[in-house]
N, C-alpha and C positions, 0 to 999 in steps of 0.2 A: 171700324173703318181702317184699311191699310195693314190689316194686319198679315198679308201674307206678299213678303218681301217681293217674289217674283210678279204676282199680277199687279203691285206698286207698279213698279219698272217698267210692266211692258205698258201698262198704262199710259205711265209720263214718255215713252218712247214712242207710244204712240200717237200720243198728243202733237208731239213734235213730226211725225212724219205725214201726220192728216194738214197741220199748219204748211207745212211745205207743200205738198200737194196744193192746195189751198192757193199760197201764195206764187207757184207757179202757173196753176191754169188761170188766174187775176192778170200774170203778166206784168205784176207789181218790178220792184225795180229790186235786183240781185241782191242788195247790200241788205235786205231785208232778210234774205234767208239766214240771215245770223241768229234770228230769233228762234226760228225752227231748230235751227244746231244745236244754241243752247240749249233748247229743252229735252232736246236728244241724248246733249251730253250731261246736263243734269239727270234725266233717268239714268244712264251708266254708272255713275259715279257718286249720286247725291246717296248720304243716309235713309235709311227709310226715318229716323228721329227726324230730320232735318226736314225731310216733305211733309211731316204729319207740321212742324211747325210753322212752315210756307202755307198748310193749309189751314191750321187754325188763324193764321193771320188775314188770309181771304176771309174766312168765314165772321171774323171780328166786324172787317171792315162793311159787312153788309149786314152788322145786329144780328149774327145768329150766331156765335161762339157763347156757350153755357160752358164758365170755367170751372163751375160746380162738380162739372161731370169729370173732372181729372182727378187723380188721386194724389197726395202728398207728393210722390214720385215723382209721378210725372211732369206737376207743376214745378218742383226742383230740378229736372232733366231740361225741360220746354223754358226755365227761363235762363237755362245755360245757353239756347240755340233764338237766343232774341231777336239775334240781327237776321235768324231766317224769318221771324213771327215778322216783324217790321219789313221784310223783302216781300211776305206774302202782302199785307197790308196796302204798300205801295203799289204794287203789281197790282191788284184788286181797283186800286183808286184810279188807278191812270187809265184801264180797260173801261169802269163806268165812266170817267169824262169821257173816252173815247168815244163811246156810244153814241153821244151826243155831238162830239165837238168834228169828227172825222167826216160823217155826211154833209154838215154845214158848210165844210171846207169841199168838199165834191161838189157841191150845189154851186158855191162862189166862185169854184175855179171853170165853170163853163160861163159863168158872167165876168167875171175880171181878171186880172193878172191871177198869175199862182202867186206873187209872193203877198198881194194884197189878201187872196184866200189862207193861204196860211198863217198868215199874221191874226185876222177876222177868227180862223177856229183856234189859235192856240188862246186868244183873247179871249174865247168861250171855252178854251180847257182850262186854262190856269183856275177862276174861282170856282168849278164844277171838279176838279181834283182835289179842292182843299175842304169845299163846303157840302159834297154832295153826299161822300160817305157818313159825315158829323150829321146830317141831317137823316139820313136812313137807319143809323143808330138812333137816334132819337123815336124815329117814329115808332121801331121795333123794341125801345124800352129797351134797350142793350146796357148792360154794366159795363160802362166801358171803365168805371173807376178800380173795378176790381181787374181789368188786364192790364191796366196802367199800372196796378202795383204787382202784379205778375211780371211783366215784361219791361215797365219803364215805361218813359213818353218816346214816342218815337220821333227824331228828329229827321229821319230821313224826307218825311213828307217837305218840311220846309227846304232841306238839300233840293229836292227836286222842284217844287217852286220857284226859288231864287235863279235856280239853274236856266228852266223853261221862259224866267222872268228877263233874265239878262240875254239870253238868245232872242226873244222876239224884240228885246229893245234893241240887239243891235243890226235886225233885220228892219225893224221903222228907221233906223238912224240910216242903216244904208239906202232907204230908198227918199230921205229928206236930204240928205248931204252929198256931196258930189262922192267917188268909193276913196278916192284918196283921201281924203279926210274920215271917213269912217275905217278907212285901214289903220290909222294913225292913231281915232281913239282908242278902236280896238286893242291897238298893240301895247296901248298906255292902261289899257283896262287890265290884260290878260300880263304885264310887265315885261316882253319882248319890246316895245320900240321907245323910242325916247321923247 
């Protein structure tokens, strides 16, 4: 797989230019199209080492990476390039909560407020990104012991939990507190205000 550098590339470039497409006839909101860029500008410029390791890291998090099938090498080169196997990983986890957590939040935001929908599906993404790929490894019998000692534990998953965790706490705070006071804990959280 991937072994011919150019159709890598236009691949991942194209991926990014069907997403954009995609995301402009949705009529989503601009700031979105960062996602597309990036992958645009990840095909230009990423390794092809570096994609095969963002892809074995998707392929982990959904119990089908056989690390048997790598050879001394390569598992000495792929555990140089971890932080891309754990970028894949993550990116994987958040796309399957999204699955789930993104129409929930479309369905709530035609019955109540947007911010009460988006609070409702981030409330349904956070343990469906932490628990849903650890459960899909499971059912598919995945080693995940032998990538943990390939690659390490990846801590990034908890980075973006706590992340996602303290965002939608301080969107329930902002809509339980008057905002001047939620500007205030804020600031005493993030250590701008006093």
């Amino acid at each position: 797989m991937f072994e011919n550098e150019v159709q890598t590339r236009c691949a991942i470039c194209g991926t990014g230019g069907l997403l954009g497409l995609v995301f402009m006839l949705a009529h989503l909101p601009l700031i979105l199209l960062t996602v597309p860029v990036a992958v645009l500008f990840l095909g230009i410029v990423a390794d092809p080492e570096e994609t095969h390791a963002v892809w074995y890291g998707m392929l982990n998090t959904l119990g089908i990476f056989d690390l048997s099938v790598l050879t001394d090498a390569e598992r000495l080169n792929y555990s140089d390039k971890r932080h891309y196997f754990w970028f894949g990983e993550v990116g994987m986890a958040a796309m399957l909560a999204g699955v789930f957590a993104v129409p929930v939040g479309i369905f709530l935001a035609g019955r109540a407020e947007i911010t009460l929908a988006f609070i409702s599906a981030a409330i349904l993404f956070l343990p469906l990104f932490v628990f849903l790929p650890k459960l899909i490894q499971q059912a598919m019998k995945a080693d995940a012991d032998a990538a943990i000692e390939a690659f390490g534990k990846n801590e990034q998953v908890k980075r973006v939990f706590w992340t996602m965790f303290v965002a939608m706490a301080g969107l329930v705070l902002a809509r339980v507190v008057d905002p001047v006071t939620a500007q205030q804990v804020v600031g005493i959280i993030t250590g701008m205000g006093g």
